[in-house]
SEPAGU-957714 format. One line per 8 residues: their letters; for each residue y, z, x of C-alpha. Coordinates in Angstrom, 3 decimals. Each point is the difference from the previous one (the first is absolute). Last residue first. Example, Ala and Ser with C-alpha at 12.3 -4.5 7.8 and 13.67 -1.06 7.14 Angstrom:
REM residues 2
sa	-1.060:7.140:13.670 | -3.440:0.660:-1.370;
REM end
This chain:
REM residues 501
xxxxxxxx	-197.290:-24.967:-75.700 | 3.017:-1.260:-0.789 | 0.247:-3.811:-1.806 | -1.837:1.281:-3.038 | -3.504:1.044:-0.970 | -0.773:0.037:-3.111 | 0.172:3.391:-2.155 | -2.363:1.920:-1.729;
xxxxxxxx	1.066:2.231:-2.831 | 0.746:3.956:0.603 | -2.888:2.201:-0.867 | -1.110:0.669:3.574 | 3.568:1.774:0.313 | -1.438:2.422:-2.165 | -2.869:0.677:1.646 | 2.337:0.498:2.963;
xxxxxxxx	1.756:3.193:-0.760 | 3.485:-0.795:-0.148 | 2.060:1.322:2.897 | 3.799:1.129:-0.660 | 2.663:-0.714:2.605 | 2.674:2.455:0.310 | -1.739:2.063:2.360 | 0.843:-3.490:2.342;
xxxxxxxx	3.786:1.500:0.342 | -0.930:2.372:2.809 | 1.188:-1.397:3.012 | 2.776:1.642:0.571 | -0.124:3.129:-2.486 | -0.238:0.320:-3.958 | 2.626:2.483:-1.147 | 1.771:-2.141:-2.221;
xxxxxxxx	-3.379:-0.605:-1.500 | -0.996:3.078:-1.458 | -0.770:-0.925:-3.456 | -1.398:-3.545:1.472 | -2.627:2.304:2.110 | -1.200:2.323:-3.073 | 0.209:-3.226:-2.355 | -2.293:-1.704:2.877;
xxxxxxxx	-2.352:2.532:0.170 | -0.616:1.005:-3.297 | -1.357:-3.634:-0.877 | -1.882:0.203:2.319 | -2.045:2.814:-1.140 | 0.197:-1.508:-3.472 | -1.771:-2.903:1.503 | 2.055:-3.356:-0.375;
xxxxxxxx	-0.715:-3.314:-2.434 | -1.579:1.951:-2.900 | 2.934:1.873:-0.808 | 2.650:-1.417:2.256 | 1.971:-1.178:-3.373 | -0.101:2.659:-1.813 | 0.675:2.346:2.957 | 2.924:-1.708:1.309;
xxxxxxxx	1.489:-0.348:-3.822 | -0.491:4.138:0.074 | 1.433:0.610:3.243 | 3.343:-2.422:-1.023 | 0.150:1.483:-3.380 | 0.381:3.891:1.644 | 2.564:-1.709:2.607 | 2.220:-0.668:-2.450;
xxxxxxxx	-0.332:-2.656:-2.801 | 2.195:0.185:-3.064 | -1.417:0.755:-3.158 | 1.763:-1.295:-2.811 | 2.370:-2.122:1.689 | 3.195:0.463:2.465 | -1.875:0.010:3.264 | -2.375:-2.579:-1.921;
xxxxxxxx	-3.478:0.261:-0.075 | 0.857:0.111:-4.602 | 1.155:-3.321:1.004 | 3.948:-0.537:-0.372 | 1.829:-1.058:-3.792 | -2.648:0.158:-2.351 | 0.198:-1.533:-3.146 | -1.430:-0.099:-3.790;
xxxxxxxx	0.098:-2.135:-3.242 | -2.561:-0.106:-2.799 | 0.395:-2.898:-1.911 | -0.933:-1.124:-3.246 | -0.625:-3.429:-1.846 | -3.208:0.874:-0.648 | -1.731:-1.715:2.423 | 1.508:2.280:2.341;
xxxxxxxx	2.641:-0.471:2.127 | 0.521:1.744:3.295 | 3.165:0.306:1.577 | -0.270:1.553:3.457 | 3.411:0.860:2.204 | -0.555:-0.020:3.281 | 0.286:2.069:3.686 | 1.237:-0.841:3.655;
xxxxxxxx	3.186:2.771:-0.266 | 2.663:0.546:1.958 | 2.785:2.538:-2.336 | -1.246:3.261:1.901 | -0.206:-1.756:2.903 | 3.726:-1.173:-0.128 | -0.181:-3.602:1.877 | -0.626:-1.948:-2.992;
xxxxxxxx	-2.007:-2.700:0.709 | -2.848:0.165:-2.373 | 2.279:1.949:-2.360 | 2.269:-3.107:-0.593 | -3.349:-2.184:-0.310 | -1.385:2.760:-3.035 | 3.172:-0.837:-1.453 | 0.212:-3.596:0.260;
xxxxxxxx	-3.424:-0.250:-2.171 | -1.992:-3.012:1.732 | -2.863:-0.420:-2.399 | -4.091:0.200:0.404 | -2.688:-1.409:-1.596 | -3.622:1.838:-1.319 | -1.934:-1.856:-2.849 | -2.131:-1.523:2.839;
xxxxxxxx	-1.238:3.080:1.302 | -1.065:1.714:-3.602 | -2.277:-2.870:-0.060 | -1.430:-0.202:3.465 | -0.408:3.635:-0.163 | -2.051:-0.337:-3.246 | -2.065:-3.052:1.505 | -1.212:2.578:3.230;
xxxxxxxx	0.704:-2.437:2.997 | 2.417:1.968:1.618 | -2.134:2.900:-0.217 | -3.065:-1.884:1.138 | 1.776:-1.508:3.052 | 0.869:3.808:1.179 | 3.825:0.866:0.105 | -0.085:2.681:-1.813;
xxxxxxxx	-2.699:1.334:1.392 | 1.106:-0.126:3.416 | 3.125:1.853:0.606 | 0.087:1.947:-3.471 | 2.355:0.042:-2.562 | -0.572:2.066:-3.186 | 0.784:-0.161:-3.607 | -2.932:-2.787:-0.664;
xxxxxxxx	1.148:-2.001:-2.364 | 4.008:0.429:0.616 | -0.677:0.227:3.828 | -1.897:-3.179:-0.164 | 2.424:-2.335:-1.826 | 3.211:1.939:1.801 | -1.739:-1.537:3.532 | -1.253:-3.437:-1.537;
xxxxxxxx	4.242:-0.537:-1.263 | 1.342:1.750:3.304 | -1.976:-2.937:1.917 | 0.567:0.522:3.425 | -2.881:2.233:0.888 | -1.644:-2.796:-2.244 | 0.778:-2.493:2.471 | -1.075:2.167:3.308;
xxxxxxxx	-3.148:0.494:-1.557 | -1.054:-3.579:-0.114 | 0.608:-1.989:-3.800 | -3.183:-0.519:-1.392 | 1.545:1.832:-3.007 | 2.702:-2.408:-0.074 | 2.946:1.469:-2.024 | 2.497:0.233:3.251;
xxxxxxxx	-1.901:-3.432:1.332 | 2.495:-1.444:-2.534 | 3.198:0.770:2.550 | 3.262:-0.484:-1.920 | 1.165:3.116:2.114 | 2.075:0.942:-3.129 | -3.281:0.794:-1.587 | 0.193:3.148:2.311;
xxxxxxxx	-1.317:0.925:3.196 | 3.396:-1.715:1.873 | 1.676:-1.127:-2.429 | 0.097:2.808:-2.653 | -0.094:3.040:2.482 | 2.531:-1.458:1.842 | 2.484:-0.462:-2.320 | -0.467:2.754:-1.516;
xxxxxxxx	-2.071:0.990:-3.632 | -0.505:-0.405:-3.444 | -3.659:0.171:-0.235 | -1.102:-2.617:-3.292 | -3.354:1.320:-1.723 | -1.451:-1.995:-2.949 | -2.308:0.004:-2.928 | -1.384:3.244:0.539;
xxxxxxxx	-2.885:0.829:-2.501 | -2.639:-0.283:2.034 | 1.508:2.832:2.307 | -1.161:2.563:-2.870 | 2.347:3.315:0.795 | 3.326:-1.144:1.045 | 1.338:3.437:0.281 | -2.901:1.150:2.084;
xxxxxxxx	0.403:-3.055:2.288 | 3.400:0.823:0.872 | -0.075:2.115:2.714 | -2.376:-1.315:1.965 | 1.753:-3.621:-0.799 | 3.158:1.906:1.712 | -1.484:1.307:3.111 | -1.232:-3.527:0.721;
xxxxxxxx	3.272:-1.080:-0.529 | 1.482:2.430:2.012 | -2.024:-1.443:2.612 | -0.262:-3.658:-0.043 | 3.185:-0.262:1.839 | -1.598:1.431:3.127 | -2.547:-2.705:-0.202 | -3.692:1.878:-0.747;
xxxxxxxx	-1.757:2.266:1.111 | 1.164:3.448:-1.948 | 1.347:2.933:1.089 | 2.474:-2.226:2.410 | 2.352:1.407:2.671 | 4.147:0.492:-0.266 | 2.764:-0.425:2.001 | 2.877:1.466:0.707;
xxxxxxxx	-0.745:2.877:1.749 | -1.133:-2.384:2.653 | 3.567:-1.203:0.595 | 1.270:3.442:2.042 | 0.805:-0.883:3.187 | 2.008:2.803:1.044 | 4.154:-0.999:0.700 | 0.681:0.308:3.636;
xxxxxxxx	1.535:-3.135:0.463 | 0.267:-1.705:-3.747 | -2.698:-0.887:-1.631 | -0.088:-3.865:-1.256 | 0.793:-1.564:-3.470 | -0.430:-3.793:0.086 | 2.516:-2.176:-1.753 | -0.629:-3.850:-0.296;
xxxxxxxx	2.365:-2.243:-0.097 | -1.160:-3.856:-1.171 | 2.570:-3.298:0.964 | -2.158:-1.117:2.950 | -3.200:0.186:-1.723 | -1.975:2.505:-2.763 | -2.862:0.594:2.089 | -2.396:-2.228:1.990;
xxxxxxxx	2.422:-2.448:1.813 | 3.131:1.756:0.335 | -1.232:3.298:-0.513 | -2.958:-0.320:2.460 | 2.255:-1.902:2.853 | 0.888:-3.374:0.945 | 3.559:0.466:-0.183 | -1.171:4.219:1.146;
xxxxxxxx	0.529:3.129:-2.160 | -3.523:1.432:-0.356 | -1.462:-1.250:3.312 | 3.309:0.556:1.901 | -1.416:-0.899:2.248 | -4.023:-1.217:0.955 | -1.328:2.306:1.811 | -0.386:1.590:3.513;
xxxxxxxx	-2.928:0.775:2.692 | 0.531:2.911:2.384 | -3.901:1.178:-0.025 | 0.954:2.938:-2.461 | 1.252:-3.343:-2.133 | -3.837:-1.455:0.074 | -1.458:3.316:-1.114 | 2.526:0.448:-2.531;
xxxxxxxx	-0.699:-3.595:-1.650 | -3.727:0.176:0.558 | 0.192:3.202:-2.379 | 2.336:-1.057:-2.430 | -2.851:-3.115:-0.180 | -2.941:2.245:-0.885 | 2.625:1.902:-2.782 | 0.426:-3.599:-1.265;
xxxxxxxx	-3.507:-0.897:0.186 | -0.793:3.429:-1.829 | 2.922:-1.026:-2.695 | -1.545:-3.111:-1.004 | -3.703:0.378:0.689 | -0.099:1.868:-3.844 | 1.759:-2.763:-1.869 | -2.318:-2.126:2.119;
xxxxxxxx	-3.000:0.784:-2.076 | 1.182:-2.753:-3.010 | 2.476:-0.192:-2.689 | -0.629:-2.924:-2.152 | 3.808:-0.702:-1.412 | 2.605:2.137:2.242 | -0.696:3.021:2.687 | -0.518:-1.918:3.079;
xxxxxxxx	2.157:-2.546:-0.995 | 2.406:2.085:1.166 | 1.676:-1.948:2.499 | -0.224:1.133:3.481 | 2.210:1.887:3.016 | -2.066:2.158:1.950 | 0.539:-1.840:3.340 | 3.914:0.205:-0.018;
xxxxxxxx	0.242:3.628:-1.417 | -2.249:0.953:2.587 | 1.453:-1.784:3.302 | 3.726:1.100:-1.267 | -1.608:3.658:-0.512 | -1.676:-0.017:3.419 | 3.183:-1.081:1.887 | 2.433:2.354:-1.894;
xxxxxxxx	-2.715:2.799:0.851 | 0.542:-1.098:3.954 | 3.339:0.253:-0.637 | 0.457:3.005:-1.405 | -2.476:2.655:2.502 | -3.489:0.623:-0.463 | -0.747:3.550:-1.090 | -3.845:-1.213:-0.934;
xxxxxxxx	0.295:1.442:-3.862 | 3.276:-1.142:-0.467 | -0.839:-3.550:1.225 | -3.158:-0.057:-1.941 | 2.094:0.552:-2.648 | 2.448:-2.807:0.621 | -3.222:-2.663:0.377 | -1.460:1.084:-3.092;
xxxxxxxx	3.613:-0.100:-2.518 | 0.250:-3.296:1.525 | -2.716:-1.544:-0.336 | -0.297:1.818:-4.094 | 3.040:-1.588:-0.945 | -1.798:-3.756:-0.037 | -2.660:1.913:-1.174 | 1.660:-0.868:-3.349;
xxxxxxxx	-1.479:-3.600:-0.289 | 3.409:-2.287:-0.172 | 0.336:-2.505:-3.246 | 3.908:0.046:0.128 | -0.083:2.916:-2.858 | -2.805:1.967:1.693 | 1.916:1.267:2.810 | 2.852:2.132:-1.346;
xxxxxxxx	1.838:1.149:3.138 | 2.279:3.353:-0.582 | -2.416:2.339:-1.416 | -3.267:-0.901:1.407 | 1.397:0.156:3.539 | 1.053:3.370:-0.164 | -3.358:1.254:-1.677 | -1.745:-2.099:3.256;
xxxxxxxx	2.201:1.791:2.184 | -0.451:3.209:-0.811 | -3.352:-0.470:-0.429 | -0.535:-0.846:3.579 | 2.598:2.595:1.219 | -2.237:2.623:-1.745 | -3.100:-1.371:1.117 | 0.985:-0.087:3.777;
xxxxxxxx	1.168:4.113:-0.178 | -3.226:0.974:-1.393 | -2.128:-2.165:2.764 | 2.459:1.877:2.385 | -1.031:3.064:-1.595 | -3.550:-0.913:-0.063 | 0.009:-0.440:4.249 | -0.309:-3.489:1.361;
xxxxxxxx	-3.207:-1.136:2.177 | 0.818:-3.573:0.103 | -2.740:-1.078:-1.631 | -0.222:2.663:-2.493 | 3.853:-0.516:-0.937 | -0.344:-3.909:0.591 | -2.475:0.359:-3.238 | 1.499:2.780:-2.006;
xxxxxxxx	3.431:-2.286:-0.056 | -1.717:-3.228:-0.739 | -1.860:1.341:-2.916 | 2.424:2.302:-1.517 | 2.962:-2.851:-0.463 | -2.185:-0.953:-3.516 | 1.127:3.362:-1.294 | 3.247:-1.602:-1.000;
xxxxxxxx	-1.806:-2.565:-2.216 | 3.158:-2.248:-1.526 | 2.128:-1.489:-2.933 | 3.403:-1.313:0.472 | 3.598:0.774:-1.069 | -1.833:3.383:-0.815 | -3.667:1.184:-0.402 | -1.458:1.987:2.422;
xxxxxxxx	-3.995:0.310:-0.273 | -2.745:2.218:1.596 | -3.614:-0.917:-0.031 | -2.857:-1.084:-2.514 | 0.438:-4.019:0.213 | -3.723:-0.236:0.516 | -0.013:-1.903:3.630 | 3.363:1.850:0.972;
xxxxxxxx	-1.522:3.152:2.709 | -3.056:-2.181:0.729 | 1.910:-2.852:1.255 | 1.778:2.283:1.908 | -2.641:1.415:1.474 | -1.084:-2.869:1.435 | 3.404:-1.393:0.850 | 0.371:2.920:2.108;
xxxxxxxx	-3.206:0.420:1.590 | 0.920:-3.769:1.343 | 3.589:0.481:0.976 | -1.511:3.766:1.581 | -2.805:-1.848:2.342 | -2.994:1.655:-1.058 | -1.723:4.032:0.814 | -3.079:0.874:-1.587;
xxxxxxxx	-1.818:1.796:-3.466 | 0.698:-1.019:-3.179 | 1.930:0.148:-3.250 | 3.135:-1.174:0.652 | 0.451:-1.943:2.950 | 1.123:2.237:2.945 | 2.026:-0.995:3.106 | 0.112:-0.559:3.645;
xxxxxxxx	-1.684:0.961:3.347 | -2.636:-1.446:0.624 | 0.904:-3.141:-1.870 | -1.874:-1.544:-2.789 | 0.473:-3.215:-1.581 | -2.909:-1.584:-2.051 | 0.439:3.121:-2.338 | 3.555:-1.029:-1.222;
xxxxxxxx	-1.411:-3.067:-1.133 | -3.157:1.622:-1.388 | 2.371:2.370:-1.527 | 2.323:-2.997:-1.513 | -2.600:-0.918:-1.738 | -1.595:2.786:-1.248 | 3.237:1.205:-1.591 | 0.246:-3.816:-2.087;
xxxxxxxx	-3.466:0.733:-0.809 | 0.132:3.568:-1.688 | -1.949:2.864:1.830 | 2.682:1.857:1.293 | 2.520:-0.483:-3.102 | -0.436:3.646:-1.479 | 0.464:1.243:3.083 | 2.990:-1.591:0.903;
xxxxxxxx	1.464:1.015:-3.266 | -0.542:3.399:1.050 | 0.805:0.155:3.522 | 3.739:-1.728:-0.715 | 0.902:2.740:-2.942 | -1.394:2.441:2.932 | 2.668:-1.811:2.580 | 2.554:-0.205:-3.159;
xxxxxxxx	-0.247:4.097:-0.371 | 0.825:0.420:4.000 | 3.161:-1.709:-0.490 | 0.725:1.231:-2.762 | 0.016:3.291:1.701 | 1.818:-1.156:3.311 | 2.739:-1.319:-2.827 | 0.229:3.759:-1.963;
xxxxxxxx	0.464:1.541:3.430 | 2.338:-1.562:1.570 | -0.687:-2.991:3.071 | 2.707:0.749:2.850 | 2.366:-2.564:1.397 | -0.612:-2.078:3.040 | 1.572:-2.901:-0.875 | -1.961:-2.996:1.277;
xxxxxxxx	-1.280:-1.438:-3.490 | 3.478:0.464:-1.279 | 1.655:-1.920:2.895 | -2.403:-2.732:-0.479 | 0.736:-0.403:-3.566 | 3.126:-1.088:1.046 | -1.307:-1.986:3.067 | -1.648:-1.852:-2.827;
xxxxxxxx	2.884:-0.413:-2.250 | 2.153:-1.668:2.651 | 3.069:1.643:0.532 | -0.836:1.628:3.409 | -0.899:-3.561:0.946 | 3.416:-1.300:-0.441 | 0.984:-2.545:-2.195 | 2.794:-2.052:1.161;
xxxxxxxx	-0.731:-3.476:-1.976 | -1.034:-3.229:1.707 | -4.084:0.971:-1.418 | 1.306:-0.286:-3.292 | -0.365:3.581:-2.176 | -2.173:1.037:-2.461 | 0.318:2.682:-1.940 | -0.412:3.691:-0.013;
xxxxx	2.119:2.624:-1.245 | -0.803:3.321:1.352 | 0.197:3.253:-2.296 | 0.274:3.469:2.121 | -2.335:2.808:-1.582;
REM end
């Protein structure tokens, strides 16, 4: 890997365009070199990790939505929305899907510098693939570069600390794989990534105090808009430059400033894209840092015996974990069990509440308004806080994988004046955990979640066509596409109609 520094520079300076970051990442997305083995196959796991939790979500509002948009939209010769039958305009099938792929918060995860939702470059690229008629090892070959890039990204540009949504990364990281995966040359992927990155760029509000639906649009619209971007720079159009490292660019204005170096670590020529193997998907639905957690209150509820006895539970945890779904995050609607979804996906205090009681996790029931509501949760809740312990934030960011870890430390105190103390380093998920997942978990957590939602037949199908899908031909990405029976569809809510018809 070849590290870049990146900062910004005055718009007087000599700064070539082959030192911009974007025509950087450009270069990778255009290098021709071959996808290995153990990527192509985590590839191929991620697009059934994707299936599954897109299942699971196909009746859910916020996933109706944006298929009736997506629906209102069809093209003869386009792209597939999850679930059903017909061809749509690929930005639009896209952000559908997407949408279904993050509305439960049940997909992959890479945690470094920043947080992000790798798999959420899937979408866009399966979408232009079946419009455009590209082959599954080209599809194969996009995804790599996409997470590749997004990984990359993660590790040398923290986001969150300047207020900045993370699919800020994720433009980019779309845009270059879909530049991979169509051959296009460097400088018309320069042109799409500097139109991505510059159109994706938000604050996170979407993920702080009352957390609504748009958590999910988030990273659809910004695979949607990855999309317009390479369509518009195929048609010669440029971008604003250097959009990273310009006087009146993202890291002067958005980022750290003028005086703040960043260091992004890049492949070199030649050098296999390998950033997938990196990251890690979720066993459980919840906020990636929720999961060892929810690992660990499974584990320690036999110990702890009678939960009416606890008198307290302090998580000593990260940085992140503590102010971001911790009490760090200062955010009361965190113990409000009218509190959407979304919040309580976010609320490591409700999430280690449940899994102690109940020594489960499960998509919906645990967060159904009459488990929130039950009076013992709400009491055990509120006697949860969480602490910043430097330690666990050294591992967060340590770059040695075996050291990296998004864990806790419980200490629970009983009325008694004793404590029973426990922690858990990586989710038992983990590639380092318990029980890893390989491609046996992935084909089990599809058919959980598709049971009831796909026929078995169907569900055969696809994992028969996605096993094989390097070999898919021109044309012959729509296989990927899974069709829910429509009875089930029927149960989704009703919608008003909207601007598109």
């Amino acid at each position: 890997m070849q590290k870049h520094d990146v900062r910004t520079r005055r718009s007087a300076e000599n700064f070539p365009r082959t030192e911009h970051l974007a025509w950087k990442i450009a270069e990778v997305a255009a290098d021709p070199v071959a996808v290995e083995a153990a990527t192509e196959e985590m590839v191929i796991n991620r697009i059934i990790d994707n299936a599954s939790v897109s299942a699971a979500s196909v009746t859910r509002r916020p996933v109706t939505v944006a298929r009736a948009q997506a629906l209102a939209h069809p093209t003869r010769q386009g792209a597939a929305v999850f679930g059903v039958e017909g061809s749509y305009s690929a930005e639009w099938a896209a952000y559908a899907n997407g949408v279904a792929v993050r509305e439960l918060d049940f997909h992959d995860t890479f945690l470094a510098a920043e947080y992000s939702h790798p798999g959420d470059n899937i979408p866009a690229l399966v979408a232009v693939g079946q419009q455009l008629g590209v082959r599954g090892a080209d599809l194969i070959r996009g995804l790599a570069t996409a997470y590749e890039i997004q990984v990359d990204l993660v590790k040398g540009i923290c986001l969150h600390e300047n207020k900045i949504d993370h699919v800020a990364h994720l433009g980019p990281s779309a845009a270059a794989g879909l530049g991979t995966m169509l051959r296009l040359d460097t400088e018309t992927i320069y042109n799409a990534i500097g139109q991505a990155l510059h159109l994706t760029t938000a604050t996170r509000q979407s993920r702080k105090g009352l957390i609504s639906s748009w958590k999910a649009y988030a990273p659809a619209w910004a695979g949607k808009v990855a999309i317009e971007a390479v369509d518009r720079a195929m048609r010669g159009e440029g971008s604003p430059a250097p959009i990273w490292e310009g006087e009146d660019g993202v890291i002067a204005w958005m980022l750290g400033g003028p005086e703040r170096t960043y260091t992004v670590p890049l492949p070199e020529p030649g050098e296999p894209k390998r950033a997938i193997l990196d990251t890690y998907t979720k066993e459980h639905s919840a906020e990636y840092q929720s999961q060892a957690p929810i690992d660990l209150a499974r584990r320690m509820r036999e110990r702890v015996g009678d939960l009416d006895q606890i008198a307290s539970i302090v998580l000593h945890t990260s940085n992140h974990t503590h102010v971001v779904i911790g009490t760090g995050s200062n955010d009361p609607q965190k113990f409000d069990p009218d509190a959407s979804r979304e919040t309580l996906d976010h609320s490591v205090m409700y999430i280690f509440a449940v899994a102690l009681q109940d020594g489960t996790w499960h998509h919906e029931h645990s967060y159904a308004p009459e488990r929130a509501h039950r009076p013992d949760t709400i009491e055990l809740w509120r006697k949860i806080s969480t602490v910043e312990d430097p330690e666990w934030t050294r591992r967060y960011h340590s770059t040695d994988s075996a050291d990296k870890a998004f864990g806790a430390k419980a200490v629970i105190t009983l009325k008694s004046g004793e404590t029973i103390v426990d922690e858990l380093a990586v989710a038992d998920a983990h590639p380092l955990g318990a029980r890893p997942f390989a491609r046996e978990q992935y084909v089990h957590k599809f058919g959980v979640l598709a049971e009831g939602v796909v026929e078995p037949e169907e569900q055969q199908r696809f994992l028969q066509v996605v096993d094989g899908a390097a070999g898919i031909k021109s044309g012959g990405l729509s296989a990927l596409n899974i069709r829910v029976d429509q009875r089930v569809l029927d149960k989704a809510p009703t919608i008003p109609s909207g601007v598109f018809r």
